[in-house]
N, C-alpha and C positions, 0 to 999 in steps of 0.2 A: 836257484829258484826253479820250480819246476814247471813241465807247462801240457798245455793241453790241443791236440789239433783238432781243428775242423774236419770231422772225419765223414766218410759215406755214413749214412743211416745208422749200417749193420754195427758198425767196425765203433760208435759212439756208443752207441746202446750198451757195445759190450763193453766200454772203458766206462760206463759211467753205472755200471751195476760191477762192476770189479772197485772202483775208487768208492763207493758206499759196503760190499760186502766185506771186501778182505781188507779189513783195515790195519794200522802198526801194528795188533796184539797179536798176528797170526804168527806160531810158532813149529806147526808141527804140519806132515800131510796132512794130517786130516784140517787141519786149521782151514777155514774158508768158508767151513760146508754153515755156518752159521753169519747172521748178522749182525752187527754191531760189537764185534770181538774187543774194543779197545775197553769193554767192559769188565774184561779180564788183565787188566792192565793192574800189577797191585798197586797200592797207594802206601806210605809214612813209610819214612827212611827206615826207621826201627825193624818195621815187619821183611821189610827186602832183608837191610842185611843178616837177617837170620834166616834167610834163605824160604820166603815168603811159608815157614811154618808157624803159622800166627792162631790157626782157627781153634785152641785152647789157651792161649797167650794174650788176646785181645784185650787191653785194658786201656786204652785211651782211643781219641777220637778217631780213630783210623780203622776200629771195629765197626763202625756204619761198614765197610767194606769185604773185613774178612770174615764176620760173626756179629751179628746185629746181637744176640745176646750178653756180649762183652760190656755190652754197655750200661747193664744195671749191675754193672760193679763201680761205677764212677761217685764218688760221695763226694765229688768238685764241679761249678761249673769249667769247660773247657773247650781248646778253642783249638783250633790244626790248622797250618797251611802249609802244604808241597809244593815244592816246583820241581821236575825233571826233564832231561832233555832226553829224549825219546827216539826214535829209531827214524831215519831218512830227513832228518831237518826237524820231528814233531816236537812240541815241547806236553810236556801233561802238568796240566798245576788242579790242584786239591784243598777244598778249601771245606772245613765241617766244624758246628760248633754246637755242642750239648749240654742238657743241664739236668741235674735229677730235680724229681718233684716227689711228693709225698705218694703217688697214684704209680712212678715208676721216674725213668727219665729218656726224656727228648733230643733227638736231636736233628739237625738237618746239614747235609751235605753239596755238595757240587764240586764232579769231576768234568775239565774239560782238555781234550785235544785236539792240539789247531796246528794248524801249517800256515808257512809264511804265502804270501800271496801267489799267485801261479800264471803265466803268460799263457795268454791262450793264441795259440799259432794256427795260421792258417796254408794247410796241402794240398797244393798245386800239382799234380804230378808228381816229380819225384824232387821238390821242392816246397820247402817250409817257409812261411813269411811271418813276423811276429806280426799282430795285429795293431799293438797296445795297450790292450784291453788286461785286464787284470781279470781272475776270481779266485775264491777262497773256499778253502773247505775247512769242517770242523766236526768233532763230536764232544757229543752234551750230555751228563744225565744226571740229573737235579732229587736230590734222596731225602725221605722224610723216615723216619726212624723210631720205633718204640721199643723199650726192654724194660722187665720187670725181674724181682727178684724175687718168685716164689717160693722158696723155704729158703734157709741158711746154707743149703748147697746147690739147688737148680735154679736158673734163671734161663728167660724165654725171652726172645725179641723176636722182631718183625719190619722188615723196610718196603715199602712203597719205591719205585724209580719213576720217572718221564724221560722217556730216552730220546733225543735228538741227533740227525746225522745228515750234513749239509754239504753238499757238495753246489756250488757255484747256484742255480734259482731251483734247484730241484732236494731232496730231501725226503728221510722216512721220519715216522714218529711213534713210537709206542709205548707199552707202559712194563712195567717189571716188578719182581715182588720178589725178597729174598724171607727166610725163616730159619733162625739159628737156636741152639740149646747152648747151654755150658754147665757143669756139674761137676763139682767140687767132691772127689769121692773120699773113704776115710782111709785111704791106702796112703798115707804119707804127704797129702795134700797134691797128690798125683788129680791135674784135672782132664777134663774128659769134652772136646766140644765138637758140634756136630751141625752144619746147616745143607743147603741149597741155594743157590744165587740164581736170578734172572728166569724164573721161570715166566710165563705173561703171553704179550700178543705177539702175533706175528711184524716183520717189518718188509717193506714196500714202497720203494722209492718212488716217487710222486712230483710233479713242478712243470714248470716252463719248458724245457729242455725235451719233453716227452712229445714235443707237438710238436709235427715234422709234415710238410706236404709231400703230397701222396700221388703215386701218378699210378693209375689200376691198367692202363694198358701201354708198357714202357717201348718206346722205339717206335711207337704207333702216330703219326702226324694226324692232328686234326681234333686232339684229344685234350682235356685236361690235365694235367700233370702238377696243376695244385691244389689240390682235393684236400682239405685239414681230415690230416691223421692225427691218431696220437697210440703211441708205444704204452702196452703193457706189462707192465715188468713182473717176475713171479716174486712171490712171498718168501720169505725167508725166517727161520726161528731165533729167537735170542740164545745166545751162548750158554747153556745151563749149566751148571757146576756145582758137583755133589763132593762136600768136602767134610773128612771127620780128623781127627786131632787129639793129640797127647800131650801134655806141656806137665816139668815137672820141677821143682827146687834139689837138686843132686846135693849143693850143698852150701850151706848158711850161716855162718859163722866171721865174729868179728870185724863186720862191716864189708862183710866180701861176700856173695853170691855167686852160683851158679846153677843158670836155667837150663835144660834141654826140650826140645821140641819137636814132633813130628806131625806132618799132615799128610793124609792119603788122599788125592784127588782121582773124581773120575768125570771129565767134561765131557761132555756132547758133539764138541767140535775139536778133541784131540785126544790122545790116546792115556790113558791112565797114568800117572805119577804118581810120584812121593818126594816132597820137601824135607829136609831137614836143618835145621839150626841152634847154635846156642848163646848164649849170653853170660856175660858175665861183668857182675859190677863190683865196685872197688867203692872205696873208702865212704860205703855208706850209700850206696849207689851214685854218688856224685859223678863219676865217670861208669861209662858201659863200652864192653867191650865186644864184639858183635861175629859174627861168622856162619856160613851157610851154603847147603849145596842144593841144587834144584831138579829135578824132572828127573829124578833117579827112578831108575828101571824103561826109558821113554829110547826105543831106538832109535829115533828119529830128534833127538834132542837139540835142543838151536841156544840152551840158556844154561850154566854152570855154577860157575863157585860165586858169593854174594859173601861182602864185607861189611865194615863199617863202626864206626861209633858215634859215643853220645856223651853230651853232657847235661845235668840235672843241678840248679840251684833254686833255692828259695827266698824271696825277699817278702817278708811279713808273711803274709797271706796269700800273696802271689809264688808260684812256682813256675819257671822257666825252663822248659828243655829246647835242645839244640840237636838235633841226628844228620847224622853222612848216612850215606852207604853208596856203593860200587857194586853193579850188576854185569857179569862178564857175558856174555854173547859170542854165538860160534861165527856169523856171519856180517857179524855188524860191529863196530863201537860198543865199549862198553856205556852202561847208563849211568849218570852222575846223577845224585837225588840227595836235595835237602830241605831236612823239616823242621820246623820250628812250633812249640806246643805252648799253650797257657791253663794253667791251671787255678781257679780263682774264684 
């Protein structure tokens, strides 16, 4: 369990604008310089273990995340829920369910990452005393989603966020907006996809926690020394992420597949990459078989190889899938993640 001291002023302010900026998803130096990075956290087991190269691959509900235009290729309603265990204790669970309509199709999501509860400690000198007291931190961000399929090769989406991020009574909130393409070109059915994520408002931790008394002439007898102050904290940008994508069928034959996939990122808050991964299914897709490498060309790289598989069956009308994957980490644990999909 982790915990938190009663600290001088100075020495709070700055744990509690570090415990809201640099959250789990920070991987690289530059990682930090934005807020609310667990926004970069990828989501469905599928997309990790191909080595999060998804941004022309996106075909199920996990493209609210990597390519909001993925989604007016869906001709099912469907339904997605993640769970993964996430770095220092976090866990991240994912929950999105969409449905086409005559106009396009819909869908709405919710990523959350929470920590288990946290002791908050009080320092004495150069002694720490538990108090009892418990608090909890979390992040939130609640997505609304539209994709439309413009001719028989291009399709356009668009998502809305509200982003939430809670530390114990204090907490930012802003709003986010991603815009993705995807286009089916006549090169072999070689596809082609291309978005932005999180561009939007600024964030700004805010609450209870920020109201601290104030003493304007300290060491001075005779004076007030609790004067209600309250702490301003600076603005910070959401994590923005410019990702374009290559996804292709190499080869299709007698119930066996194989996909390849690449994505070029270029984040705000970390230094340029390239994903790649491939797939491969067997007897009809019924099993898939999954593999991936991450942040290739990144000096500074903290994330590597990405496995995994799947299974796909149908009962009437209903289709059922089942995903692993395994995300290997330079400094931490690796991440276990499983998803479970409806289609229906």
């Amino acid at each position: 369990m982790l915990s938190l001291s009663l600290l001088p002023r100075a020495a709070r302010r700055t744990a509690l604008v570090l415990a809201l900026g640099l959250s789990a998803g920070a991987a690289s130096a530059q990682s930090g310089t934005a807020a609310s990075e667990f926004l970069n956290i990828p989501v469905g087991a599928r997309a990790t273990a191909m080595g999060g190269a998804f941004g022309a691959t996106a075909s199920d509900g996990s493209a609210l995340y990597w390519n909001p235009a993925g989604l007016a290729g869906l001709s099912d309603a469907t339904a997605t829920f993640e769970y993964a265990q996430w770095y220092v204790g976090a866990d991240v669970n994912f929950v999105s369910v969409s449905s086409p309509t005559p106009l396009g199709t819909v869908a709405l999501g919710v990523t959350a990452l929470t920590y288990d509860d946290m002791d908050v400690i009080r320092e004495t000198g150069n002694a720490q005393q538990p108090t009892g007291e418990t608090f909890s931190a979390g992040s939130y961000a609640v997505s609304l989603a539209y994709a439309r399929q413009l001719t028989d090769r291009f399709a356009m989406g668009g998502t809305v966020k509200v982003v939430r991020e809670q530390i114990a009574q204090s907490g930012a909130t802003g709003v986010a907006f991603d815009i993705g393409t995807l286009f089916v070109t006549p090169f072999q059915g070689v596809r082609l996809g291309a978005s932005i994520a999180n561009f939007g408002t600024k964030m700004q931790i805010d609450g209870a926690e920020l109201n601290i008394p104030f003493d304007p002439l300290p060491g001075q007898s005779g004076n007030n020394n609790t004067i209600p102050g309250r702490i301003v904290t600076d603005e910070f940008d959401l994590p923005i992420t410019m990702r374009v994508g290559l996804a292709t069928e190499v080869y299709q034959q007698a119930g066996t597949r194989v996909t390849l996939a690449v994505d070029a990122l270029s984040p705000s808050a970390a230094a340029q990459h390239v994903n790649a991964g491939a797939e491969v299914g067997l007897l009809g897709d019924l099993v898939q078989l999954r593999g991936g490498v991450q942040e290739l060309f990144m000096e500074e790289s903290t994330r590597s190889f990405t496995a995994g598989a799947g299974l796909r069956y149908g009962f009437g009308r209903l289709d059922l899938s089942a995903d692993y994957a395994y995300e290997a980490a330079e400094y931490f644990d690796g991440v276990h993640r499983l998803s479970v999909g409806l289609r229906f």
